[in-house]
Kinemage of the C-alpha trace (Angstrom):
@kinemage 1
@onewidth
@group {chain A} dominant
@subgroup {mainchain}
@vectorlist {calphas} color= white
{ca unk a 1} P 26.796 -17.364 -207.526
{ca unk a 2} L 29.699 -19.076 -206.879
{ca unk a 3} L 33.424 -19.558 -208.042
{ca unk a 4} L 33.007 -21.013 -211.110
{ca unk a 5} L 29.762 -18.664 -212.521
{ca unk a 6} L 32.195 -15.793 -211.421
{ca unk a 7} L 35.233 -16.853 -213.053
{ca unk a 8} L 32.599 -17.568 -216.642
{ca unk a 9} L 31.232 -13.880 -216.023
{ca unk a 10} L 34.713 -12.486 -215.970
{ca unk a 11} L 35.896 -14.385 -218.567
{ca unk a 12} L 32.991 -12.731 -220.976
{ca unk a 13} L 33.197 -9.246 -219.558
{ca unk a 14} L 36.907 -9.081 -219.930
{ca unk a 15} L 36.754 -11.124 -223.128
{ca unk a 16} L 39.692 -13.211 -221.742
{ca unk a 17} L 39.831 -17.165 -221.536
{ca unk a 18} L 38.309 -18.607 -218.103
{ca unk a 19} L 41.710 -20.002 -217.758
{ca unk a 20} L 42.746 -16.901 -217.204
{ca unk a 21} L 40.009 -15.125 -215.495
{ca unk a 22} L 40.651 -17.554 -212.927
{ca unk a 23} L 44.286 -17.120 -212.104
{ca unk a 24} L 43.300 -13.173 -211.684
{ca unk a 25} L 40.520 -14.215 -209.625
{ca unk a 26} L 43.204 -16.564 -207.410
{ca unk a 27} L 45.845 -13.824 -207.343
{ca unk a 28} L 43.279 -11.138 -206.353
{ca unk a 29} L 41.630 -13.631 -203.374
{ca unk a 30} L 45.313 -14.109 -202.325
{ca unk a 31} L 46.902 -10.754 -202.472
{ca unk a 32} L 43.632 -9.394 -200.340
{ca unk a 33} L 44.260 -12.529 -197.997
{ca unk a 34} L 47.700 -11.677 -197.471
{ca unk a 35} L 47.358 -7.784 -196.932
{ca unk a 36} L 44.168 -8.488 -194.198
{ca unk a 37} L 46.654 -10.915 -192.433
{ca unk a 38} L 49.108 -8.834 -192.016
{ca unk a 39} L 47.027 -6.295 -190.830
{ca unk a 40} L 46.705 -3.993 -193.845
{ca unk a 41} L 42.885 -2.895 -194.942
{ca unk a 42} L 42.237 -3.285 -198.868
{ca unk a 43} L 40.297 -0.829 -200.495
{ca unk a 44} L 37.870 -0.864 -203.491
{ca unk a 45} L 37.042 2.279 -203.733
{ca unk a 46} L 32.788 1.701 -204.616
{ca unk a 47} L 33.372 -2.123 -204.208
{ca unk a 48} L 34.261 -1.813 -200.320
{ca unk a 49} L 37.049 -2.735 -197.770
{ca unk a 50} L 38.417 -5.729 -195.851
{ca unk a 51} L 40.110 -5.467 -192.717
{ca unk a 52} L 41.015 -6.781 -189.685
{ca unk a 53} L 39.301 -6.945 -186.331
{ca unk a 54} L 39.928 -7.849 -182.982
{ca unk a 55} L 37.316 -9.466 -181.102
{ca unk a 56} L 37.701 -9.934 -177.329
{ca unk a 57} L 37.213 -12.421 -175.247
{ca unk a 58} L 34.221 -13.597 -174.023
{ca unk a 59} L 32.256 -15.887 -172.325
{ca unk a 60} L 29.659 -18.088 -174.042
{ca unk a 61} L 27.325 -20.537 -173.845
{ca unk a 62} L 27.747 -24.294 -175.060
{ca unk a 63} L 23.919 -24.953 -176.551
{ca unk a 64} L 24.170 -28.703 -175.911
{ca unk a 65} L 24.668 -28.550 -171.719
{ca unk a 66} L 24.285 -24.456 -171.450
{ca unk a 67} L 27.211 -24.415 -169.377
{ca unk a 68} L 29.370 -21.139 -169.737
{ca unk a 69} L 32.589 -21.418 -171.834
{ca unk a 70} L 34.941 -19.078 -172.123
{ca unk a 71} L 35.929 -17.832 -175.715
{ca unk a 72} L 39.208 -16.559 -176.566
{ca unk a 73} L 40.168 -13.422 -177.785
{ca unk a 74} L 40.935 -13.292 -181.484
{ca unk a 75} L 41.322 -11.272 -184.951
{ca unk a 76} L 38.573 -11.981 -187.704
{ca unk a 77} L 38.541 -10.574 -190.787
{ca unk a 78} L 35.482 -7.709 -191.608
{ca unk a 79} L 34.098 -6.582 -195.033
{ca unk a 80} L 32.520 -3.127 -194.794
{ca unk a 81} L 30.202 -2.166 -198.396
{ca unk a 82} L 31.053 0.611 -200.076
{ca unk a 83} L 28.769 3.442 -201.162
{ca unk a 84} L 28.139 2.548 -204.751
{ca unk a 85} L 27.599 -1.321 -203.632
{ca unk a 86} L 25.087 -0.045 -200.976
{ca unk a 87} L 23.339 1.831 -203.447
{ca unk a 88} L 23.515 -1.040 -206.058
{ca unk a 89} L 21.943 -3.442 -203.432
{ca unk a 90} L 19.046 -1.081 -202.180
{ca unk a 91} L 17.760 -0.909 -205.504
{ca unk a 92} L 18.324 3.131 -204.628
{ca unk a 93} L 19.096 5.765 -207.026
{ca unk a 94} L 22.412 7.641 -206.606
{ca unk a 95} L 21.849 11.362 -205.845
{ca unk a 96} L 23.295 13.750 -207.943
């Protein structure tokens, strides 16, 4: 699925026009954006959370010559799955 698809299934399910659907989607992608940057996690609670991570520095490989390169230390962002999306994905029941 991408953008666009989403933006038509919101549009239906929230029985808005797809005009709209995707200025929510926009302002949703940019508020997350902007609370992972500045270091803040987001929350959906079921959906999942993004955050922040550092990852050190390291030393790698270049795959062309296979000489050792050294990789700088940086943050990335990270998306951990919530329960209810775990479950959803598995194909799994949830227990009662």
């Amino acid at each position: 699925m991408n953008k666009a698809e989403l933006i038509e299934i919101t549009a239906k399910g929230a029985d808005i026009s797809k005009a709209a659907a995707g200025k929510a989607l926009d302002a949703a992608m940019a508020a997350i954006v902007k609370s992972v940057a500045k270091g803040d996690p987001v929350t959906l609670v079921g959906f999942g959370t993004f955050k922040s991570a550092k990852r050190a520095a390291r030393t790698g490989k270049n795959p062309k010559t296979g000489a050792a390169i050294k990789i700088a230390a940086t943050t990335v962002p990270k998306f951990s799955a919530g329960a209810g999306f775990k479950l959803a994905v598995s194909g799994k029941k949830a227990k009662k």
